[in-house]
C-alpha positions in Angstrom: -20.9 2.1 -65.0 -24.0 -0.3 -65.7 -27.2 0.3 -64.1 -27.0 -3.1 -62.0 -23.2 -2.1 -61.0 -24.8 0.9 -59.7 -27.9 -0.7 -58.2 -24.9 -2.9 -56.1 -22.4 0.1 -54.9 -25.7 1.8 -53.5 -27.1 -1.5 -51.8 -23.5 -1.2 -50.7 -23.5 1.9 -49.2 -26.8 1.7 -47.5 -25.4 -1.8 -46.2 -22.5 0.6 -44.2 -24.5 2.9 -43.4 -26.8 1.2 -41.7 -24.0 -1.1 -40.2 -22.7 2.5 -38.9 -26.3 3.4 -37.9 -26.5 0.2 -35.8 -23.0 0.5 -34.2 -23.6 4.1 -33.1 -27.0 3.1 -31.0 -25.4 0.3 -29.6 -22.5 2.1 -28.6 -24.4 3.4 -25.2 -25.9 0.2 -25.2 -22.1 -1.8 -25.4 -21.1 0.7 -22.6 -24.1 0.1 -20.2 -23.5 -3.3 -20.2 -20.2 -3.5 -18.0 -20.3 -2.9 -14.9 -19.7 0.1 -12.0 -16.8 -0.6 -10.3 -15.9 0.9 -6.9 -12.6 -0.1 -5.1 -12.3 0.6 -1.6 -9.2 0.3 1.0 -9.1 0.6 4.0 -5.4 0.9 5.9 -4.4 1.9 9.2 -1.2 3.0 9.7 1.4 3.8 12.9 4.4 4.3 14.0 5.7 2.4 16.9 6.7 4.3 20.0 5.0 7.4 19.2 3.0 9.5 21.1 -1.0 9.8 19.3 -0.6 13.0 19.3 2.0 12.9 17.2 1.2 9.8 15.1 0.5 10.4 11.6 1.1 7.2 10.2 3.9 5.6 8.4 2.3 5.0 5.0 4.4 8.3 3.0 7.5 6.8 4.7 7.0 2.9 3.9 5.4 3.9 0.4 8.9 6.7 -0.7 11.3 3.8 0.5 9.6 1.2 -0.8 7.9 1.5 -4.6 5.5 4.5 -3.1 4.9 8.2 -4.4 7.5 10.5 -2.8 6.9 14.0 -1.8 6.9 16.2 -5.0 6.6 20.1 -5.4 3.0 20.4 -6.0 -0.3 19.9 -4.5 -1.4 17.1 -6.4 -2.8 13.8 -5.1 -0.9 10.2 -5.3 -2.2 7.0 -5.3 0.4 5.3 -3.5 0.4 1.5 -2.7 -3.6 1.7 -2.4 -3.4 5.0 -0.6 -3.2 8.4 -1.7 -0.9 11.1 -0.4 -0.5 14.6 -0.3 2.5 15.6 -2.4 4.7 18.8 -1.3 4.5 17.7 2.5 7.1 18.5 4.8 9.7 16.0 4.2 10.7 15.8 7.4 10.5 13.0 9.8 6.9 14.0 11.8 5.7 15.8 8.8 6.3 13.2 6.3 3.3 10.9 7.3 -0.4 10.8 5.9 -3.1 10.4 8.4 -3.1 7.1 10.2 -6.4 6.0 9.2 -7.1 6.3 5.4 -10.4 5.7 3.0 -9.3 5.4 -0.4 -12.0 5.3 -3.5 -11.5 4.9 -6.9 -14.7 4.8 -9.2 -15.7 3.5 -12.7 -18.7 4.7 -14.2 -18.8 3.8 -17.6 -21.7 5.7 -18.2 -19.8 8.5 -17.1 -16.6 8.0 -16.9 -14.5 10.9 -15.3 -17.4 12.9 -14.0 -17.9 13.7 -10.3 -19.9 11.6 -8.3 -20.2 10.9 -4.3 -20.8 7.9 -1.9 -23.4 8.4 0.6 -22.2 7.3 3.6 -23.3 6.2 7.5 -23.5 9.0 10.4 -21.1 6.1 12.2 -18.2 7.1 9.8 -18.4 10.8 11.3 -17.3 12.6 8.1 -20.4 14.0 6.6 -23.4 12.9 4.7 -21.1 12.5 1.4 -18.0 11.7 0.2 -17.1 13.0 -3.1 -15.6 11.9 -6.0 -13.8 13.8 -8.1 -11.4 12.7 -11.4 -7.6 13.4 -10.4 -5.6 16.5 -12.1 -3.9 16.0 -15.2 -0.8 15.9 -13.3 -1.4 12.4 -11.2 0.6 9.7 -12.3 0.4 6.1 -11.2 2.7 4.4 -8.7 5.9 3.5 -10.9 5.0 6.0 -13.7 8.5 7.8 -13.8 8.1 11.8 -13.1 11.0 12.1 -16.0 14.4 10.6 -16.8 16.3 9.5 -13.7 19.7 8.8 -13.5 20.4 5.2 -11.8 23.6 6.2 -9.2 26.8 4.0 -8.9 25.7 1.7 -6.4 28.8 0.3 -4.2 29.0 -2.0 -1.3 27.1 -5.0 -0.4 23.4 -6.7 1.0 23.8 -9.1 3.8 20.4 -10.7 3.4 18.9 -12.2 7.0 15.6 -14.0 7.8 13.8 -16.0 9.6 12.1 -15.5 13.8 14.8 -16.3 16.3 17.7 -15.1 18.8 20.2 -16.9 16.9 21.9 -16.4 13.0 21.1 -19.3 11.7 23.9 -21.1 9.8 24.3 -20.5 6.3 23.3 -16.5 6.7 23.8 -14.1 5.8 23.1 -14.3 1.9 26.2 -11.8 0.5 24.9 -9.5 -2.6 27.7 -7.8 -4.2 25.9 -4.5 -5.5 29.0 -3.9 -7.6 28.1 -7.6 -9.6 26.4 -7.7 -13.0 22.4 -7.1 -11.4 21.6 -10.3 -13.4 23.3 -12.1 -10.7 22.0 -11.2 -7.4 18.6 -9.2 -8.5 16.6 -12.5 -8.1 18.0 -13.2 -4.8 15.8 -9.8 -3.6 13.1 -10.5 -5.7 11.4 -12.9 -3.8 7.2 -13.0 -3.6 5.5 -9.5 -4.1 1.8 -8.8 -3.6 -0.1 -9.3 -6.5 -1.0 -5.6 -8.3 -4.6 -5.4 -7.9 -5.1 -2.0 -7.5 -7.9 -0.2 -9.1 -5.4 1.2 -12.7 -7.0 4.8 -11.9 -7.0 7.3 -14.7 -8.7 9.9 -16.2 -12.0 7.9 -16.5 -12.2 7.4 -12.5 -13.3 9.6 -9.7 -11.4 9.1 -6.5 -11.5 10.2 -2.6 -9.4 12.0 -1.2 -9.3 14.7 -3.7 -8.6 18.5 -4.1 -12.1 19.4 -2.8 -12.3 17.1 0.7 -9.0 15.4 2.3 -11.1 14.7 5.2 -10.0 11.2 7.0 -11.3 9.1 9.3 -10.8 9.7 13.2 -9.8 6.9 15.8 -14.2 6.1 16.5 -14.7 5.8 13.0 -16.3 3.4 11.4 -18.0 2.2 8.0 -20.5 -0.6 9.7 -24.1 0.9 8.1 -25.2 1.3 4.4 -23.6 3.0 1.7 -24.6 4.3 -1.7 -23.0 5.9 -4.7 -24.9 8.5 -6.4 -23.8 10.3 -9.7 -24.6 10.8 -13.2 -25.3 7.5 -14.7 -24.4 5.5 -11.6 -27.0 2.4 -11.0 -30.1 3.5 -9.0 -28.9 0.3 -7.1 -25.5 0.7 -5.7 -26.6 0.7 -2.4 -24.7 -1.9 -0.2 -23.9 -2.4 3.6 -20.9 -3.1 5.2 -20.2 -4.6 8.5 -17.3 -5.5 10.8 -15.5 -8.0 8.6 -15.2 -4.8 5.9 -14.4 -1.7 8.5 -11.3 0.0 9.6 -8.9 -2.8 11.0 -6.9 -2.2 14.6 -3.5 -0.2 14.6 -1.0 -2.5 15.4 0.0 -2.6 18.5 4.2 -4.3 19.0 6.5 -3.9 21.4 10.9 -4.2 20.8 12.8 -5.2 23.6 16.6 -5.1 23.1 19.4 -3.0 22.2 21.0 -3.1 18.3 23.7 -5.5 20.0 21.4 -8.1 21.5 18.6 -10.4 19.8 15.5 -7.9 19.6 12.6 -9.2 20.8 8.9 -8.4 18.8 5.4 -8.9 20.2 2.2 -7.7 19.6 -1.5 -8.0 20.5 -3.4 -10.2 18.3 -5.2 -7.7 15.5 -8.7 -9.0 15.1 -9.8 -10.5 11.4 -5.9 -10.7 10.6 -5.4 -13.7 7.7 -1.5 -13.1 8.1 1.5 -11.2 9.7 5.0 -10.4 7.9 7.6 -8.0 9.4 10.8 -6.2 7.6 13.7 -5.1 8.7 16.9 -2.8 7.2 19.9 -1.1 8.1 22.8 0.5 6.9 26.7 -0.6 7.8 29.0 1.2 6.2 28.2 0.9 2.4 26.8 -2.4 3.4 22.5 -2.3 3.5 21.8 -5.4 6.0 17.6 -6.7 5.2 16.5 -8.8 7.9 12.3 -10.7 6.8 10.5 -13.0 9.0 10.0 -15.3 6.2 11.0 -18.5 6.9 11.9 -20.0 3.5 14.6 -17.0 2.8 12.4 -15.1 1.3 13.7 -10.9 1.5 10.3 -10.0 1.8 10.8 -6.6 -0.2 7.5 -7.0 -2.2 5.1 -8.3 0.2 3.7 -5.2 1.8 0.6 -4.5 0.2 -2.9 -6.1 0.4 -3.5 -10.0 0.0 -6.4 -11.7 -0.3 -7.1 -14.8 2.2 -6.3 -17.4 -0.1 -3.1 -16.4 -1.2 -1.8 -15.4 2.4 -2.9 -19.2 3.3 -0.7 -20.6 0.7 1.6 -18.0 2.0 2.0 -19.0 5.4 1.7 -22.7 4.4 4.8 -22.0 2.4 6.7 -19.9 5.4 6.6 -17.2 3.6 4.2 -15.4 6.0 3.6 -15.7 9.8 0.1 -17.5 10.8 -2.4 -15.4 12.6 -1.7 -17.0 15.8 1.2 -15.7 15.9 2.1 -13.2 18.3 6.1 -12.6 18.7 9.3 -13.3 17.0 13.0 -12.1 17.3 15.4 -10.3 15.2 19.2 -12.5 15.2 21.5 -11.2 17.4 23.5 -8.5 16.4 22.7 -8.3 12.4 22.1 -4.3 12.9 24.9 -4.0 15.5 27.3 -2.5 12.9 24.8 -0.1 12.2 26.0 4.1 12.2 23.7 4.8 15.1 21.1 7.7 16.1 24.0 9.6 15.9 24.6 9.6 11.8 20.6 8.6 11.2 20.7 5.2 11.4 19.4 2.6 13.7 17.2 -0.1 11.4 13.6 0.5 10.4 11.1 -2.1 11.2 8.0 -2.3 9.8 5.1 -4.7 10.3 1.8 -5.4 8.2 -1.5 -7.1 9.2 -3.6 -8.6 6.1 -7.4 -8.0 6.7 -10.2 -9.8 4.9 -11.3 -8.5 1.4 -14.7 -8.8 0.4 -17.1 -8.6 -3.1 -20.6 -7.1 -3.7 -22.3 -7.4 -6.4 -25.9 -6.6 -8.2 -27.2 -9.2 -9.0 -25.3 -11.2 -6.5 -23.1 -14.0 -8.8 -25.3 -16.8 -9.0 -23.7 -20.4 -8.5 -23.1 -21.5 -12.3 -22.9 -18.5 -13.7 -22.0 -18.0 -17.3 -18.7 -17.1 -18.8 -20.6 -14.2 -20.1 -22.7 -13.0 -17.3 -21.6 -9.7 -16.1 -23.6 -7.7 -13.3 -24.8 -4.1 -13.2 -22.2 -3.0 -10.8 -19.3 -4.2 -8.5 -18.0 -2.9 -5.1 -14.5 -4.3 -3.6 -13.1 -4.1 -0.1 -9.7 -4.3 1.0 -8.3 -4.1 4.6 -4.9 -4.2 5.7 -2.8 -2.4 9.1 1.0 -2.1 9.3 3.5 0.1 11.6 6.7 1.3 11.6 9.6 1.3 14.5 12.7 2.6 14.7 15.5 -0.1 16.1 17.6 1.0 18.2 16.0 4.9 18.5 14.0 6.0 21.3 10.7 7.5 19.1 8.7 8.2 22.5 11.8 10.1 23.9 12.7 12.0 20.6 9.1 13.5 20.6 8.5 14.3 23.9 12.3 15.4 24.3 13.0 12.9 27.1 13.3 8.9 27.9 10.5 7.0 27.6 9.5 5.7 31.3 8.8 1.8 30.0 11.8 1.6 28.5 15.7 1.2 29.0 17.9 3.5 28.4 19.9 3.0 25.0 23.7 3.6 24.6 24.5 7.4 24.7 25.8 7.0 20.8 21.6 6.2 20.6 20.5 8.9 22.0 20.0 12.0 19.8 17.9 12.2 16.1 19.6 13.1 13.5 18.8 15.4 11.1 20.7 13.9 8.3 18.0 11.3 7.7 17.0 8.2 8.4 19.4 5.3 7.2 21.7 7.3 5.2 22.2 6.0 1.8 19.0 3.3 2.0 17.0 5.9 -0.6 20.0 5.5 -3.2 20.3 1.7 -3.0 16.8 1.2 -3.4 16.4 3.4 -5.9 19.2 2.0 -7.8 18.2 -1.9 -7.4 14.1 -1.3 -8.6 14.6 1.3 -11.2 12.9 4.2 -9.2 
């Protein structure tokens, strides 16, 4: 090898080795410069016609029907349609439900990531000086992150597809799926708008609340109005920001259904304060036949819009009927649609359920200026999201079943009506479902 050869492979080396040199100081450098990144949402949850004594929300029922965690064997934590639940609950009907008021955090600390941290919090939220964070077990999985191989069931019968507020069925309805059809055919029809998936993608590089050391939620006086601040291990000195009414808890839901199963069912509801949007769901079972009812206007089944939506896309929403306006306070299921329902008798009825959009709002530090750059990227970000929904049960008496008796402010329902079941609610829904989204 000649002498200026070897004068050029060490020049060479020295090159990559101080290319190497550079990269690994940067590297904490690279890291520090994007952001912390908290996600918070905020959901209150109820179910409609029970006692609050008894509530405990409707979010592990909504979310194990519809794309949510179910109840699994262990004590692990799932983050299910921006909430997390308490797997290995009592799967019964009282005991399925989380807490009807729930704060869920997820937090990025790049710095960090996956170490425990905590966000100081106001006396008003009546939960203690801290929350903490802490990095889930090895066993949480994501929302649609299959457990292990699942076998999809023979799905038979039919979906008679209803929508639309009003007394009548409006001509042209219902639409007619044939479940026994190539999918190909008729799995557009259900698709429809969905919510689009914002949630914070939480893994092992996040720390979240609730979490095996506190599971402590909010009460019915609680509120986050005051000033909060995450603290930690590499967490910006900075992360201090206030919230105020726009961001706190939003107001349960409170509707009212007049009419049997046979008759046109009548909805209202108070107006809930800071609500962008309304949209209301309804299914039963008939036989082999699932019947979905959605207060879309524009035929829309409404399976995928029960999550949270940001103002401008719940404007263009209602703009295109896919979602009621905020002034509204009432609408009607068609007459009779559920009336070939099984009854209380055999678990069925049809399950309503109802969701409020509430505002969302950004922090920042610095705050974004006007123009910014492509490239400008702040030292940390805080997002809040607020929604309320509920639950009834058509054509069951909740108020009766729990306190064992009728409900005073209420009529009577058929005898067939009268008793729970405690072969489960809409037999057969849990199958279908499963079998049309793969879950």
């Amino acid at each position: 090898m000649s002498q200026q050869t070897s004068l050029g492979a060490l020049a060479g080396s020295r090159t990559a080795i101080a290319l190497v040199a550079a990269l690994l100081v940067a590297g904490p450098s690279l890291a520090q410069t994007a952001p912390t990144q908290l996600w918070v949402d905020l959901s209150t949850s109820t179910m409609t016609g029970m006692p609050s004594m008894m509530q405990g929300g409707v979010g592990g029922m909504i979310g194990g029907l519809f794309g949510g965690r179910g109840g699994g064997g262990s004590q692990t934590y799932g983050h299910a349609s921006g909430r997390f639940i308490q797997q290995g609950s009592n799967p019964g009907l009282m005991g399925a439900f989380p807490p009807d008021r729930v704060i869920d955090v997820a937090l990025f600390n790049p710095r960090r990531p996956g170490v425990e941290a905590a966000l100081a919090i106001p006396p008003t939220m009546g939960m203690g000086e801290q929350l903490p964070l802490v990095p889930p077990s090895p066993s949480f999985r994501e929302p649609g992150e299959a457990a292990g191989p699942t076998e999809v069931p023979d799905i038979k019968g039919r979906i008679l597809v209803y929508w639309g507020c009003g007394e009548k069925v409006r001509p042209g309805q219902p639409r007619v799926i044939n479940l026994a059809s190539n999918p190909t055919q008729w799995a557009p029809v259900l698709a429809g708008r969905h919510a689009p998936e914002r949630a914070a993608r939480v893994g092992a590089q996040h720390a979240l609340y609730p979490n095996e050391k506190n599971t402590v939620n909010p009460q019915a006086n609680t509120s986050l109005q005051g000033e909060h601040q995450v603290l930690g291990d590499g967490v910006p000195t900075s992360m201090r920001f206030t919230l105020g009414e726009r961001q706190d808890l939003m107001t349960a839901i409170r509707l009212q259904t007049r009419g049997a199963l046979t008759d046109s069912i009548q909805l209202s509801w108070l107006p809930i304060p800071r609500a962008h949007a309304y949209h209301l769901h309804a299914m039963g079972m008939a036989g082999q036949d699932m019947v979905l009812w959605s207060s879309a206007d524009n035929g829309d089944a409404g399976l995928g819009l029960f999550d949270y939506l940001t103002e401008s896309t719940s404007a263009r929403w209602v703009k295109d009927k896919v979602l009621l306006s905020p002034e509204t306070t009432e609408c009607a299921v068609p007459q009779g649609i559920f009336a070939g329902g099984q009854g209380a008798e055999a678990g069925g009825g049809a399950m309503l359920r109802m969701i409020a959009y509430g505002p969302e709002s950004h922090f920042s530090h610095p705050v974004k200026p006007a123009n910014a750059p492509k490239n400008w990227q702040p030292e940390w970000t805080v997002r809040v999201r607020t929604k309320s929904q509920t639950m009834a049960m058509l054509g069951i008496d909740m108020s009766g079943m729990a306190s064992g008796g009728q409900a005073p402010d209420r009529e009577a329902p058929p005898p067939t009506e009268e008793k729970p079941s405690s072969g489960g609610i809409l037999p057969g829904a849990g199958t279908i479902l499963r079998g049309i989204f793969g879950r």
